[in-house]
C-alpha positions in Angstrom: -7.8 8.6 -9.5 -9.9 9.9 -6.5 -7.3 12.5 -5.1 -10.1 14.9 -5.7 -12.1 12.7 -4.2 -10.5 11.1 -1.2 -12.6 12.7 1.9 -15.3 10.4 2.0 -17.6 12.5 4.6 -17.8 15.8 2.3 -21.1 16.4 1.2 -23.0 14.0 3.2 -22.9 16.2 6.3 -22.2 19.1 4.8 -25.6 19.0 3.3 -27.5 19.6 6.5 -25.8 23.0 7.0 -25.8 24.4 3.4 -28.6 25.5 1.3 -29.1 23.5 -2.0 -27.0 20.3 -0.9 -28.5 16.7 -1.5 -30.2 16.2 1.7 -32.3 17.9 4.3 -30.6 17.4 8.2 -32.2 15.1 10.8 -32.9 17.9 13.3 -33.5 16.3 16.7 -34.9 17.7 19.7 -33.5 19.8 22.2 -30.7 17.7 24.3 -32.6 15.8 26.9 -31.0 15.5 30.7 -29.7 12.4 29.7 -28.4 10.4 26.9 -30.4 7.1 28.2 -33.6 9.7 27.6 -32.2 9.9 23.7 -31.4 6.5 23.4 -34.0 4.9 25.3 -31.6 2.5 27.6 -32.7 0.9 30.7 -30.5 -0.7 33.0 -27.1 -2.0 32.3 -26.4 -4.0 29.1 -23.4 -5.1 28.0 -22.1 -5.4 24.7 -18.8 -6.0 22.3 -16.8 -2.4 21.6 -14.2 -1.9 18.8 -12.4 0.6 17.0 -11.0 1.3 14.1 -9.1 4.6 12.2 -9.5 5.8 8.7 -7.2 7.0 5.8 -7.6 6.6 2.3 -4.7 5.6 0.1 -4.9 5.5 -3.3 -3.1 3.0 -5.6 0.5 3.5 -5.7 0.5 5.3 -2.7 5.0 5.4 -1.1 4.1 2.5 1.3 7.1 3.8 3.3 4.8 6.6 4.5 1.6 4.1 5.0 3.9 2.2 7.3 4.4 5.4 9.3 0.6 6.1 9.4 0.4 2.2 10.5 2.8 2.7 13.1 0.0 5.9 14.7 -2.3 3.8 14.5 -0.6 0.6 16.5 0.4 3.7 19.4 -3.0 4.5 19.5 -3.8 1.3 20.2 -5.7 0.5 17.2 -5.2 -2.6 14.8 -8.1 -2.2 12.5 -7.9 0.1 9.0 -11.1 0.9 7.0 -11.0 3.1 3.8 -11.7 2.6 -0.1 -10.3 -0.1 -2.7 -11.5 2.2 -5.6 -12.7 0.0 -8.4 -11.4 3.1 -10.8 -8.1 2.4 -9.1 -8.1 -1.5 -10.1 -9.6 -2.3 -12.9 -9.3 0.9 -14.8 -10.0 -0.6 -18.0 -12.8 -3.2 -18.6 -11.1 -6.9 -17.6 -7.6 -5.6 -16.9 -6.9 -6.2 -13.2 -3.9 -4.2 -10.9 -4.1 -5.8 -7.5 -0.2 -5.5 -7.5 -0.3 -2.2 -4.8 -3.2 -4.2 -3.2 -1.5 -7.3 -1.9 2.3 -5.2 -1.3 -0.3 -2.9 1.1 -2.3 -5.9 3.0 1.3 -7.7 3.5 2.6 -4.4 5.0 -0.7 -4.1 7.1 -0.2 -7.6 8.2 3.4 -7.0 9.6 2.4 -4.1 11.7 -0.6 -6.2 12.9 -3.4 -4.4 11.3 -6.6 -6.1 10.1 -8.5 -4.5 6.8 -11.7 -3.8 6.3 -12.2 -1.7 2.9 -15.3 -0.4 1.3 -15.1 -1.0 -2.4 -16.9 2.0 -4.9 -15.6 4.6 -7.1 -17.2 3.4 -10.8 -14.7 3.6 -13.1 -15.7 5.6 -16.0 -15.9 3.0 -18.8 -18.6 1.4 -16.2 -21.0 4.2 -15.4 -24.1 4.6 -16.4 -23.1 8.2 -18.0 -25.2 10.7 -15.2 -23.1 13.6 -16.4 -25.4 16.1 -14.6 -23.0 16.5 -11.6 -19.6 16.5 -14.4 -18.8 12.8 -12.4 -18.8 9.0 -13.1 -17.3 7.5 -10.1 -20.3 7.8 -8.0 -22.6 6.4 -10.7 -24.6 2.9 -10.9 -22.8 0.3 -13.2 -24.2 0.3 -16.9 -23.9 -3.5 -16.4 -24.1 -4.5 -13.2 -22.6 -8.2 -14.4 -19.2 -6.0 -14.5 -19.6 -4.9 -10.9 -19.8 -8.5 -10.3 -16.7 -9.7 -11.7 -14.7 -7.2 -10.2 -15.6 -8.1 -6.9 -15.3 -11.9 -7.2 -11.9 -11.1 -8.8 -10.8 -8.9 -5.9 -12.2 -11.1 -3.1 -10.5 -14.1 -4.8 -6.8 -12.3 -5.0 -6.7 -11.0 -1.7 -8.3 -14.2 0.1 -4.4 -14.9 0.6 -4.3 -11.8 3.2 -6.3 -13.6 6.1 -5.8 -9.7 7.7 -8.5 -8.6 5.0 -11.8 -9.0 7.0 -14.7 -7.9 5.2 -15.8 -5.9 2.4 -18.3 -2.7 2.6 -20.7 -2.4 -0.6 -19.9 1.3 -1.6 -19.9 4.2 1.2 -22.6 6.5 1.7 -24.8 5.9 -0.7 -28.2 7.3 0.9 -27.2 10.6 -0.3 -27.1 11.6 -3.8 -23.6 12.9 -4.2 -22.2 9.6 -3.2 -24.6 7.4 -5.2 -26.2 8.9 -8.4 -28.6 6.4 -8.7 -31.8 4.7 -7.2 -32.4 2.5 -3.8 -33.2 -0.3 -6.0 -30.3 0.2 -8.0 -28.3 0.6 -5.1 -29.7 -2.8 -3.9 -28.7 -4.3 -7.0 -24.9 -3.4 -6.8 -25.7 -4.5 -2.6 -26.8 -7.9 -3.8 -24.5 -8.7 -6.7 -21.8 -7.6 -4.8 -22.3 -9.5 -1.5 -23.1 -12.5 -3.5 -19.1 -12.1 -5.5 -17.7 -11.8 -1.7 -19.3 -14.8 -0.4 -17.9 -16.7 -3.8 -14.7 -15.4 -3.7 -14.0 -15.4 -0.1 -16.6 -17.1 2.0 -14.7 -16.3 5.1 -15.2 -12.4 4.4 -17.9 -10.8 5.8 -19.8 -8.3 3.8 -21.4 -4.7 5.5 -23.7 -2.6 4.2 -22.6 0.7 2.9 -21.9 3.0 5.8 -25.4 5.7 5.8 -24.7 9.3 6.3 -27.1 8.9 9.4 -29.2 6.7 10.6 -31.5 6.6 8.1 -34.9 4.3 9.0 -36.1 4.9 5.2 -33.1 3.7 3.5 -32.3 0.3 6.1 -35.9 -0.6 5.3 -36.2 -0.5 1.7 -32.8 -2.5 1.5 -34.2 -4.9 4.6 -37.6 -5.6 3.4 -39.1 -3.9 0.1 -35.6 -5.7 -1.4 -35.0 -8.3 0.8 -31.2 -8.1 1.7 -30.7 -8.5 5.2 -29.6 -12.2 4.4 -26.5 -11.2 2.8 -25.2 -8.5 5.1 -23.6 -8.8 8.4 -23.2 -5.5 9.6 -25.4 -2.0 9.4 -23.4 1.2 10.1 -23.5 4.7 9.8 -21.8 7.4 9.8 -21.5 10.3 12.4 -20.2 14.1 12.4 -22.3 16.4 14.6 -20.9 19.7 15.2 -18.3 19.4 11.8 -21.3 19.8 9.2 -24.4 19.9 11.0 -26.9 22.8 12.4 -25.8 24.1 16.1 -29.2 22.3 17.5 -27.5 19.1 16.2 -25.1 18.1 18.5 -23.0 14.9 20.0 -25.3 14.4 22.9 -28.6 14.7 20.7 -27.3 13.0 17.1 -28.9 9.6 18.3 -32.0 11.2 19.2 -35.0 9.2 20.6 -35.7 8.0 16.8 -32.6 5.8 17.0 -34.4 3.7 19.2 -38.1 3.9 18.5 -37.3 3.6 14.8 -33.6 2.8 14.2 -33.6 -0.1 16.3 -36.7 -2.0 15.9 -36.4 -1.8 11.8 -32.5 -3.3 12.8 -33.9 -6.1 14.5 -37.0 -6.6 12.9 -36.4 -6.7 8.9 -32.9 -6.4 9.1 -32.6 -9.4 11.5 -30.6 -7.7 14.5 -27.2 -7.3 12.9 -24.7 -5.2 14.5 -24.8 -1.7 14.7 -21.6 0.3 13.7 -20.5 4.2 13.7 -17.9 3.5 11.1 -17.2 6.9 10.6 -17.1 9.9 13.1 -14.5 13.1 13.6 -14.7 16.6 14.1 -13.0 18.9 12.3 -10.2 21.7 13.7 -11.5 24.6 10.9 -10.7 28.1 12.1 -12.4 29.1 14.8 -12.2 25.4 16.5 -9.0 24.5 18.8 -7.6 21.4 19.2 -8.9 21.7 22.9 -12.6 21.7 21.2 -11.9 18.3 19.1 -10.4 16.7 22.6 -12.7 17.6 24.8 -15.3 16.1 21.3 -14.1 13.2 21.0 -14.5 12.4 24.8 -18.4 13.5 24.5 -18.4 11.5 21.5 -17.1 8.3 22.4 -18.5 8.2 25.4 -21.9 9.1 24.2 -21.6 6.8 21.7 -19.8 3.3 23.6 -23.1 3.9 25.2 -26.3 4.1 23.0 -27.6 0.6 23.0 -26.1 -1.4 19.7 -23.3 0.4 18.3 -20.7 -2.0 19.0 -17.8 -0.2 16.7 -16.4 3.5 16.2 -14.5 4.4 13.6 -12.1 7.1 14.0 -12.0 9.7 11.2 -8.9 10.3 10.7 -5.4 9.9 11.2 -3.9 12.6 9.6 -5.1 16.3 8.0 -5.5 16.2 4.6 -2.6 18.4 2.7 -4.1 21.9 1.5 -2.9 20.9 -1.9 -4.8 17.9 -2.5 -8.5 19.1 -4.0 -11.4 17.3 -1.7 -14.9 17.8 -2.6 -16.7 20.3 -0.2 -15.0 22.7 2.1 -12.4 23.6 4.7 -13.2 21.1 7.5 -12.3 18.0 4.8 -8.9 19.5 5.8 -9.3 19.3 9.4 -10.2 16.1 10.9 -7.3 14.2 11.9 -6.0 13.5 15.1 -2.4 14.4 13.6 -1.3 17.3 11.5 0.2 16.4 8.0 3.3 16.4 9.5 2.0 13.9 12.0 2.6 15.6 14.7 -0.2 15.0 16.9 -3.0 17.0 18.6 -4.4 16.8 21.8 -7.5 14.3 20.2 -4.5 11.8 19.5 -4.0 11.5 23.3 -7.8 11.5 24.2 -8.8 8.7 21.4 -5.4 6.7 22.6 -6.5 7.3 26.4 -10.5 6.0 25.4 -9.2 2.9 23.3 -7.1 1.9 26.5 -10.3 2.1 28.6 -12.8 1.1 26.6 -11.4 -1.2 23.7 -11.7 -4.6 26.0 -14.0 -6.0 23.6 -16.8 -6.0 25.7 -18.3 -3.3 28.0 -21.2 -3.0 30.8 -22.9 0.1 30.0 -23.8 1.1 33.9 -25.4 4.4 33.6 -28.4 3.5 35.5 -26.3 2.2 38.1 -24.6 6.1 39.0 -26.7 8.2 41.5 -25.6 12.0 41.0 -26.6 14.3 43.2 -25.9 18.2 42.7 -24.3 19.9 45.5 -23.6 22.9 44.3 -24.4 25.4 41.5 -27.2 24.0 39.1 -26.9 21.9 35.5 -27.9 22.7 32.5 -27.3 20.4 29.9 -25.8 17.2 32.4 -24.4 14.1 31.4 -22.8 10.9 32.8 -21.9 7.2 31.5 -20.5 4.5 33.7 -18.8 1.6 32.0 -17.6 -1.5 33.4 -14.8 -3.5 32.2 -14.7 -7.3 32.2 -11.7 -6.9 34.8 -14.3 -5.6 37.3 -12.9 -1.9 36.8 -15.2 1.1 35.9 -14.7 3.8 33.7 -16.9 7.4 34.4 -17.1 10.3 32.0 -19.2 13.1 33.1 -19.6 16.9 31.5 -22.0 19.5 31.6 -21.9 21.4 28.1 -23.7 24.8 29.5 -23.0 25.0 33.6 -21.2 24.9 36.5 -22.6 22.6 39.2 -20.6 20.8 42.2 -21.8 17.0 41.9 -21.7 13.8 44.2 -21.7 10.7 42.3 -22.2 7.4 43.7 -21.5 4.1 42.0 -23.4 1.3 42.2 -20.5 -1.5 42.8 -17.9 -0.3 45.4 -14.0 0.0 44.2 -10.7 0.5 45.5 -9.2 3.7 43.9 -10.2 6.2 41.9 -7.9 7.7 38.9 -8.5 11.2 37.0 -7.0 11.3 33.9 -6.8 14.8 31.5 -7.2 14.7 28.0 -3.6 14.4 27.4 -3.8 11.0 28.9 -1.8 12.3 32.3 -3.1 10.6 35.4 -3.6 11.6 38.9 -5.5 10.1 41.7 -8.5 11.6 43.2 -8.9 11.8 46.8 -12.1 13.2 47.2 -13.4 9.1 47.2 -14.5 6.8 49.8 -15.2 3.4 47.7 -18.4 4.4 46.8 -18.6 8.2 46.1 -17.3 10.6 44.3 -17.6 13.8 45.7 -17.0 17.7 45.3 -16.9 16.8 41.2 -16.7 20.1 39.7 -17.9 20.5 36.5 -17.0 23.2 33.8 -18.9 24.0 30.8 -18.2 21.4 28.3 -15.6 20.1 29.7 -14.7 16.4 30.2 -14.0 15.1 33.5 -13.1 11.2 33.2 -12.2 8.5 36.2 -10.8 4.9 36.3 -12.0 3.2 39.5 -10.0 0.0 40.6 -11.7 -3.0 41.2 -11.4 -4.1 44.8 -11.0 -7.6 43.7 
């Protein structure tokens, strides 16, 4: 079983703020004035936006209280699920196959409308390769990698019934020791057997890469190029949790620093072929210390920093529910922390913001417009500024501006004219905001780190 297990972020982040973990942070520079300085955008671009939220369930799991978590997710206004299909969970013993929990799961997901798309990992312990040094199998190579095989062509082929089951991820996080106690090259292995047993057993799936802890240039292009695999994956995602498990310098605004798109990028659409870019992965943690207010007003940096680096076409929201203080995770308190719901599933003020972002901004495609905005400071000075304009296909535009240090009084003009402008809090309330003429915005005032965030009407 994985109940110790279940958290998928734990170390990966965690290892750039503790000493000894398995990997040394990406520290990027000091935030720039802008996020299109980070990410390198120019002009507006437009591009295809989803979202999906994560919880694990492992087999056997009371499907009465899955349906409830179902039901969160359908009023947030999200129809996709990602988590694990553990292959300790269904083939616990070489050749004997349990997919009875499985299918009873992706019929209940299909009923309340939701579309899966599960990573599959966890070796089972009669298929590890035996690296005891860390007292764990399930995050070790296959012994035989034939065995890895056959699993997955047996899954893909017994859940090819549930047309809701769109894709399969090849393990999660593998770029960091912890996760995968093995090689690149034996990781590429599993990649390529694996993808090859998808396409086999359900040639309608599509098949991602394992979500990276970051964006990690190294790791994309050893599997790209020095093994050759771009052909068999369709998606490239990573993974994303500034300000849970990273230094203070490391922050929303500066996570895609200006290596995402002088290196990132490039290796994306060169060796990799220009697959789609995915956050599959992102939360922030209410520890001790950090209020709800803190993870609302995050998750409206974060989502609006990230529907608009260049690429990333899909958030995933981590996660619906805190974990319950007597389940064992690996790693420390914030594994407990990062839903958008308590336990009890009552919800927190992020539950509102996500719901009120995937209303704006899950259209399926959006025009990222920041080049369009002319701000103007009328008052005080900024010190750490930043804006994104988006534009719906239904002609209306969506603004988000914060300043995370100062105070300054801003006039914002758009580039396309509108009819009425809307200010909505981060509990989703609306109210309309007179201070607009069509065109401008004025007398915005901004509070440190705090999210203003406007829905202008089309005049159409």
């Amino acid at each position: 079983m994985r109940s110790a297990r279940f958290l998928l972020v734990v170390s990966s982040v965690v290892a750039s703020a503790a000493a000894g973990c398995a990997r040394p942070a990406p520290v990027p520079p000091p935030a720039p004035a802008s996020a299109e300085a980070a990410t390198g955008a120019r002009g507006p671009f437009t591009k295809r936006l989803s979202f999906a939220v994560l919880e694990d369930y492992d087999k056997g799991d009371d499907l009465r209280e899955v349906a409830r978590d179902f039901e969160l997710m359908k009023e947030l206004g999200v129809g996709v699920w990602r988590g694990s299909f553990g292959w300790d969970d269904y083939e616990a013993e070489r050749g004997k196959y349990d997919f009875a929990w499985l299918h009873q799961f992706a019929e209940l997901a299909a009923q309340h409308g939701i579309a899966l798309r599960p990573y599959l990992g966890y070796t089972p312990e009669w298929a590890g390769v035996g690296r005891k040094a860390d007292s764990a199998a399930w995050n070790d190579p296959p012994a035989r990698v034939d065995d890895w095989s056959r699993f997955v062509d047996t899954l893909a082929r017994a859940l090819r019934r549930h047309p809701n089951v769109l894709s399969y991820e090849i393990y999660n996080e593998e770029n960091v020791k912890l996760w995968w106690d093995g090689t690149v090259a034996e990781y590429n292995d599993v990649l390529r057997r694996g993808a090859t047993a998808v396409r086999a057993g359900d040639p309608d799936a599509a098949v991602l890469l394992g979500g990276m802890v970051w964006p990690d240039v190294e790791w994309l292009e050893a599997t790209c190029a020095t093994h050759a695999n771009a052909p068999l994956i369709d998606v490239v995602p990573f993974h994303a949790y500034p300000e849970t498990w990273t230094p203070d310098s490391v922050v929303v605004e500066n996570y895609l620093d200006a290596s995402y798109a002088r290196f990132f990028l490039p290796t994306v659409d060169g060796e990799c072929g220009g697959k789609p870019v995915w956050i599959n992965e992102t939360g922030f943690a209410t520890t001790p210390g950090k209020t709800e207010q803190q993870q609302a007003e995050w998750w409206a940096r974060a989502i609006a920093t990230f529907a608009a680096a260049p690429r990333v076409e899909h958030i995933g929201i981590y996660e619906i529910r805190d974990a319950p203080q007597d389940r064992p995770v690996i790693g420390d308190a914030p594994n407990y922390h990062l839903g958008i719901t308590r336990r009890d599933r009552t919800k927190k003020l992020a539950f509102h913001t996500v719901k009120l972002f995937t209303r704006l901004l899950g259209v399926d495609t959006v025009t990222v417009a920041d080049a369009e905005l002319t701000v103007a400071v009328t008052g005080g000075r900024p010190g750490a500024l930043y804006h994104h304009l988006f534009r719906r296909p239904d002609g209306r535009q969506v603004l988000v501006v914060w300043d995370r240090r100062d105070s300054p009084t801003l006039r914002i003009a758009l580039g396309r004219r509108g009819a009425t402008a809307t200010e909505y809090s981060l509990d989703g309330a609306a109210a309309p905001y007179r201070a607009f003429d069509g065109q401008t915005l004025t007398d915005v005032r901004l509070t440190p780190g705090v999210v203003r965030i406007f829905e202008i009407e089309s005049r159409e």
